[in-house]
N, C-alpha and C positions, 0 to 999 in steps of 0.2 A: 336626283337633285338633293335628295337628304343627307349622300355623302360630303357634298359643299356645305349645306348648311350647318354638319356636324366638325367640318374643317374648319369654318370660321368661327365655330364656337368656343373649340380647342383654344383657338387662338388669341381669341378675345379674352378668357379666363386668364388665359397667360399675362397677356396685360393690364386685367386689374391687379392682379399676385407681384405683376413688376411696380406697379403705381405703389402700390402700399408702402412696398421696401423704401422706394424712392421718398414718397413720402415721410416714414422713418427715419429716411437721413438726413432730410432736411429740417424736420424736428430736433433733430440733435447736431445740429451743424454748431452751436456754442457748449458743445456739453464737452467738459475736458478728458481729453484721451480719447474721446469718441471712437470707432473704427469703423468707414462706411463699410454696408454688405452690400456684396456684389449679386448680381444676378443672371441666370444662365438661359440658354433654351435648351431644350433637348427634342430632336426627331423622333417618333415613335410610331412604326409604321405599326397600319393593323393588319395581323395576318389571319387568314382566313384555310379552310381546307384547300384552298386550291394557291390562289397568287395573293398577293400586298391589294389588299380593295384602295388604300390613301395611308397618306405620313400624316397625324396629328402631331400635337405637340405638347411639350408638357415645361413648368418652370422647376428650377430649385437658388437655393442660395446658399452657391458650395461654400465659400472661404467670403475672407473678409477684406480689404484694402490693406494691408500691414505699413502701406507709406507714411512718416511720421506726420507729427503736423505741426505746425508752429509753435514754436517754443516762448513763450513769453517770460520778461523777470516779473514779480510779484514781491521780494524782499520778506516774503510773512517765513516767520522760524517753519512752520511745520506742512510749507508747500514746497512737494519735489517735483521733478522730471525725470525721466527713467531714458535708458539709452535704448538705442532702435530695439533690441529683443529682449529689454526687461519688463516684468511685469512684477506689480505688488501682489501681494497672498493676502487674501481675505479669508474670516471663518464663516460658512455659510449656519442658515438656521438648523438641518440637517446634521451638523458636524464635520462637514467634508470643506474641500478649496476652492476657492473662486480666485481668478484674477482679473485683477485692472491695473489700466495705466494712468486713472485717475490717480494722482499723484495730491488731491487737498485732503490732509487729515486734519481732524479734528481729536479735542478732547473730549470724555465726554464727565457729566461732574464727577464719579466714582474713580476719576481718572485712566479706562481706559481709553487706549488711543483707536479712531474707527475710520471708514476711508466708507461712503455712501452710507454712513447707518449700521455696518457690517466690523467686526472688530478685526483691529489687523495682526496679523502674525511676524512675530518674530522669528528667530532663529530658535529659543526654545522651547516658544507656543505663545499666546496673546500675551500684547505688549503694555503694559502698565505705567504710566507716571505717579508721585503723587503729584496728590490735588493741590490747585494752584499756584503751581511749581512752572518757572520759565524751561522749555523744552528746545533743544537745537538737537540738527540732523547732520551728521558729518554724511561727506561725499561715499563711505564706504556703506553707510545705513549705520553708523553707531549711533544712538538716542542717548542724550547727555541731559541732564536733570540738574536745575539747582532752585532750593526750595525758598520759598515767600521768606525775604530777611536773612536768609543766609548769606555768608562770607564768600565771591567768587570763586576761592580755593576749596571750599566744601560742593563742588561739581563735580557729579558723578553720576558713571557711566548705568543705565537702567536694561539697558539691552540690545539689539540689533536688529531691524528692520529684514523680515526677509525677502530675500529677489531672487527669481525666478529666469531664467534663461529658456525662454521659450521663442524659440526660431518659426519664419511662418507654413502652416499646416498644422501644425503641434497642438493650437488649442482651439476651441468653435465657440461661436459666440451662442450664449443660450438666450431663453424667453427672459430671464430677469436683467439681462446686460451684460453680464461678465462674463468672463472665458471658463472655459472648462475645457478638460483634456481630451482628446478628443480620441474616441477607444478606436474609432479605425486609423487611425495614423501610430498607435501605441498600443496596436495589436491586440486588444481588449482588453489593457492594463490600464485603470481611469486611477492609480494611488497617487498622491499630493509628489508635485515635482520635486525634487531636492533645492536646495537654497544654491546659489552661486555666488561665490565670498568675492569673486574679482569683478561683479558688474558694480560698476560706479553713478550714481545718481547727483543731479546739481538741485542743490538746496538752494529756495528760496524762487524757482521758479515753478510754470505748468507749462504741461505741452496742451494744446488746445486742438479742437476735433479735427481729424483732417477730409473732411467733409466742404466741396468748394459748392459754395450757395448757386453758383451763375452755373455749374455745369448742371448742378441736382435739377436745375430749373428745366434749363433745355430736357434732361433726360423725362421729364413730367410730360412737359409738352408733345415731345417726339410718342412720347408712350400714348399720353390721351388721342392722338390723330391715328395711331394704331389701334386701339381699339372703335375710333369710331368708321374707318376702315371697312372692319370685320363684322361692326353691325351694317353697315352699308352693304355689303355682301350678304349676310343674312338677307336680309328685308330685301334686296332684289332677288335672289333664288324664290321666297316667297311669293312672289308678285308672279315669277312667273309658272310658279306651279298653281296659284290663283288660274291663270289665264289657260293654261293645259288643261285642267278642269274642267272650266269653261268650254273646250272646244271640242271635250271628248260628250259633255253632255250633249254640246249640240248635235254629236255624231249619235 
């Protein structure tokens, strides 16, 4: 009977590790660019020196939803939207690349420009405005600058936002949120993607999580009744090795 009660155990584990996720994505169902993570099962018999004694199971969370999400206007200069396979280039604390498709920058006072806190990369490395300078983003990522009292003909070009052409599989979403390159799909080459000059971004909008609240829900519920399932099953395998006990003592 230990073999069931270590089956249902398998199982159950399985579905707290899927609540969590689930959990996770509904946490960030307003967070912009969001990308829900999907989650898997995997059979995993046990083998023994003779035959398979049971299939356990085990979770992971290979890839991510890459479907967009709603694109909203916002009118702010320095909110974009990125087309289905673009991503922004962040510098991480580390020195290496992060992306997202968080699309709201910010200034910050020393004027560089940052996307979550993180400073964002240009085309020839972090991108700079000066301070308290009006900032616009053309459709190609050009960053255009014109300063506090100056003449609108004294607008000028500060540098180029860079964009990343990353198709899905290409990057994994890490513990901090953003994507990173992903060394088994890039053959254990993790270097900074190159920039790609023809993806086109629309300024002045965000794409928003594509994370849908009503389905995240049901997938909770469906999950919570799976595990309480698998303790149901525990707890009666117990009961009745309780009662085999019992009847061998009487013997």
């Amino acid at each position: 009977m230990d073999r069931a009660i270590y089956t249902a155990l398998g199982a159950a584990n399985a579905a707290l590790n899927r609540q969590s996720v689930t959990a996770n994505n509904l946490a960030n169902a307003e967070t912009t660019g969001f990308r829900a993570q999907l989650t898997a099962y995997r059979a995993v018999p046990v083998n023994g020196p003779t035959v398979a004694t049971r299939t356990l199971v085990t979770e992971s969370t290979p890839y991510n939803d890459m479907t967009m999400g709603a694109v909203h206007q916002t009118d702010r200069a320095l909110d974009v939207a990125l087309p289905k396979d673009g991503w922004l280039a962040v510098q991480l604390p580390d020195g290496s690349e992060g992306y997202t498709r968080d699309g709201n920058i910010e200034v910050d006072s020393e004027g560089g420009l940052r996307v979550r806190g993180l400073p964002l990369m240009g085309d020839g490395g972090l991108l700079t405005v000066p301070p308290q300078s009006q900032v616009t983003i053309a459709p190609d990522g050009t960053l255009s600058a014109l300063g506090a009292g100056d003449e609108p003909k004294a607008l000028a070009q500060v540098g180029r936002v860079k964009m990343v052409n990353a198709p899905a599989g290409t990057l994994q979403m890490g513990d901090d949120g953003l994507f990173h390159v992903d060394s088994n799909a890039s053959a254990g080459n993790s270097a900074p993607m190159p920039m790609d000059p023809d993806l086109r971004l629309m300024p002045g909008m965000l794409e928003s999580s594509n994370v849908s609240p009503v389905k995240t829900m049901v997938d909770m519920i469906a999950t919570a009744r799976s595990f309480d399932m698998n303790m149901k099953v525990i707890s009666t395998v117990d009961d009745n090795e309780k009662g085999a006990n019992q009847l061998l003592t009487l013997g």
